[in-house]
Phi, psi and omega in degrees: 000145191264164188305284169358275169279024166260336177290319147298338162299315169307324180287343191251322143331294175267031140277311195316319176292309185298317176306253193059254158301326187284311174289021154255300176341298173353294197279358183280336203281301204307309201301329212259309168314327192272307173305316187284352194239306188302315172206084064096029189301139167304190233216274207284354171269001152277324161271320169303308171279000163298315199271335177292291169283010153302280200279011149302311213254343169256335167304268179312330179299306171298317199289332190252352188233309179234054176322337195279324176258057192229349195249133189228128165293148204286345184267014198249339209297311174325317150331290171316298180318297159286359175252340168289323183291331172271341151300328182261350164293275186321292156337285201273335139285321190304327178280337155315307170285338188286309170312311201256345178283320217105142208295327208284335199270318158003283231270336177288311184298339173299315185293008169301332195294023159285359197262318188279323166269337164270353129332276187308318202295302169327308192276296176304267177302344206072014178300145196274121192253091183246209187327292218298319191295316186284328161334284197316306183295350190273329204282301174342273162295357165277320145319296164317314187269012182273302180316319233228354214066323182351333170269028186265154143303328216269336162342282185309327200284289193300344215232015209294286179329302200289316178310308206293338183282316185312309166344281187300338211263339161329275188320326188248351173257027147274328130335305175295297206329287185266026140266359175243012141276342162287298172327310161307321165286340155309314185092043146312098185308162207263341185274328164307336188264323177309317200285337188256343162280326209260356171287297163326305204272043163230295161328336179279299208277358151299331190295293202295325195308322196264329172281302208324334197039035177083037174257342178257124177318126167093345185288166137337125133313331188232165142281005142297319184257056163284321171250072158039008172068055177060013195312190153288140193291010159297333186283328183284327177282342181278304177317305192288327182298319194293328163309281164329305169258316203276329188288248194349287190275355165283258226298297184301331185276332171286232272289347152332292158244053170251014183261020173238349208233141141325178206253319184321311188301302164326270184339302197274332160299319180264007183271000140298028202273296185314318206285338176284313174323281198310324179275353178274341168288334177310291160351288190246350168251008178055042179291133182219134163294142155268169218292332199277328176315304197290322198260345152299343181279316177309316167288007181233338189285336190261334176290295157007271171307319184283298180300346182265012190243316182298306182305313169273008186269269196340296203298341179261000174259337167314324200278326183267003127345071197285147204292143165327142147297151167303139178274162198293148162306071187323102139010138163298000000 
């Protein structure tokens, strides 16, 4: 196969991982909604056991199939370490923000990260930051900011915590992304990397849960009500499904294909998250867009397209390229 089409083959691959993730992604916003109005888990005692039980559930899995990636060299763990510490920031504000926006407005707003990852990415990884791309991130955020209100004032006045979580929580899975295109590039298998961040960022929020006693929004007041003040095990089968399934294969399929895509690239491919959240809030809490909501969903579904057209004009124009000549040869 010539370089050439295995590099579209590759490119086509990790859209195909990203779509994916974004639609299993989808449904995490809906699961953390129905826990927070149904029984009244605080935000980060909800994430801490989210991040907890992913690696109950990934930990034996790995351990029976892929043993190998269960051994991490000692120069990756500092690596590791911080990208779990950033994952667990991320965790806690987005449940936070899913509490206080609501699923549809939450999912929209994490995506301001498409802008903060195709910057940092530019700056940090060298990632190619041209037209299209920079298109892509303005329709985005002109979307995120028609979906969330933001450009209303009286938004902020009423809504300040919730918007500033939705923001930060943008900001930091802009973050995860390009550390886990750093991780890749290390040559960190991507379920390894999944297993080891979400095992640090479940150590981190245990950690707040037990000093804050409620001084961080959404933490424990107490260290009782880590267990959940006791509900009924329907909430606890609903939490472990939301671990276990959309949280395993959302998050392993992004860091998955963030080993074929820039983390920019990823990021903004996986910013089709929101328009399934929204029809599924619809669905089951009768969460409704409004007509300007709807056409911010429409600017971030269309900022997409235009990067999978843009990534592929560029890629066809690299191939069609002819190589510099060789410098001449002297003569003897």
């Amino acid at each position: 196969m010539r370089a050439g089409a295995a590099d579209r083959t590759l490119l086509t691959r990790g859209y195909s991982i990203a779509l994916a993730a974004a639609a299993i992604l989808s449904t995490t916003a809906i699961f953390i909604r129905h826990l927070t109005q149904t029984y009244g888990i605080p935000a980060l005692v909800l994430a801490f056991w989210r991040d907890g039980f992913v690696c109950i559930t990934l930990l034996p899995v790995l351990a029976a199939v892929r043993p190998d990636l269960l051994r991490v060299e000692r120069r990756h763990l500092r690596h590791l370490g911080l990208y779990g510490l950033l994952l667990a920031t991320f965790n806690a504000t987005w449940t936070l923000s899913v509490a206080l926006n609501g699923a549809a407005v939450a999912t929209v707003l994490v995506y301001c990260s498409a802008a903060f990852t195709a910057l940092l990415g530019r700056w940090l990884l060298a990632e190619r930051l041209g037209w299209g791309k920079v298109a892509a991130v303005g329709l985005s955020l002109g979307g995120c900011a028609l979906v969330s209100g933001a450009l209303d004032p009286a938004a902020w006045r009423a809504n300040l915590l919730g918007i500033s979580s939705g923001i930060l929580s943008g900001l930091c899975y802009a973050g995860y992304s390009l550390m886990g295109r750093a991780a890749s590039r290390r040559g960190l298998n991507p379920w390894t990397t999944v297993l080891a961040a979400f095992g640090f960022a479940s150590a981190f929020l245990l950690a707040v849960n037990l000093i804050s006693r409620g001084a961080v929004p959404g933490a424990a007041s107490r260290p009782g009500d880590l267990r959940w003040r006791g509900h009924a095990w329907p909430g606890w089968l609903v939490l472990f499904v939301l671990a276990a399934g959309p949280t395993v294969a959302g998050f392993g399929l992004y860091n998955v294909s963030l080993s074929y895509l820039p983390s920019s690239v990823a990021n903004l491919v996986v910013s089709l998250e929101p328009v399934f959240t929204a029809a599924t809030a619809y669905a089951l809490f009768g969460e409704r867009l409004t007509s300007t909501q709807l056409a911010g969903s429409l600017l971030i579904l269309g900022a997409v397209v235009l990067l999978r057209l843009y990534e592929g004009w560029a890629e066809g124009r690299a191939i069609s390229e002819p190589a510099a000549p060789a410098d001449p040869v002297p003569a003897e």
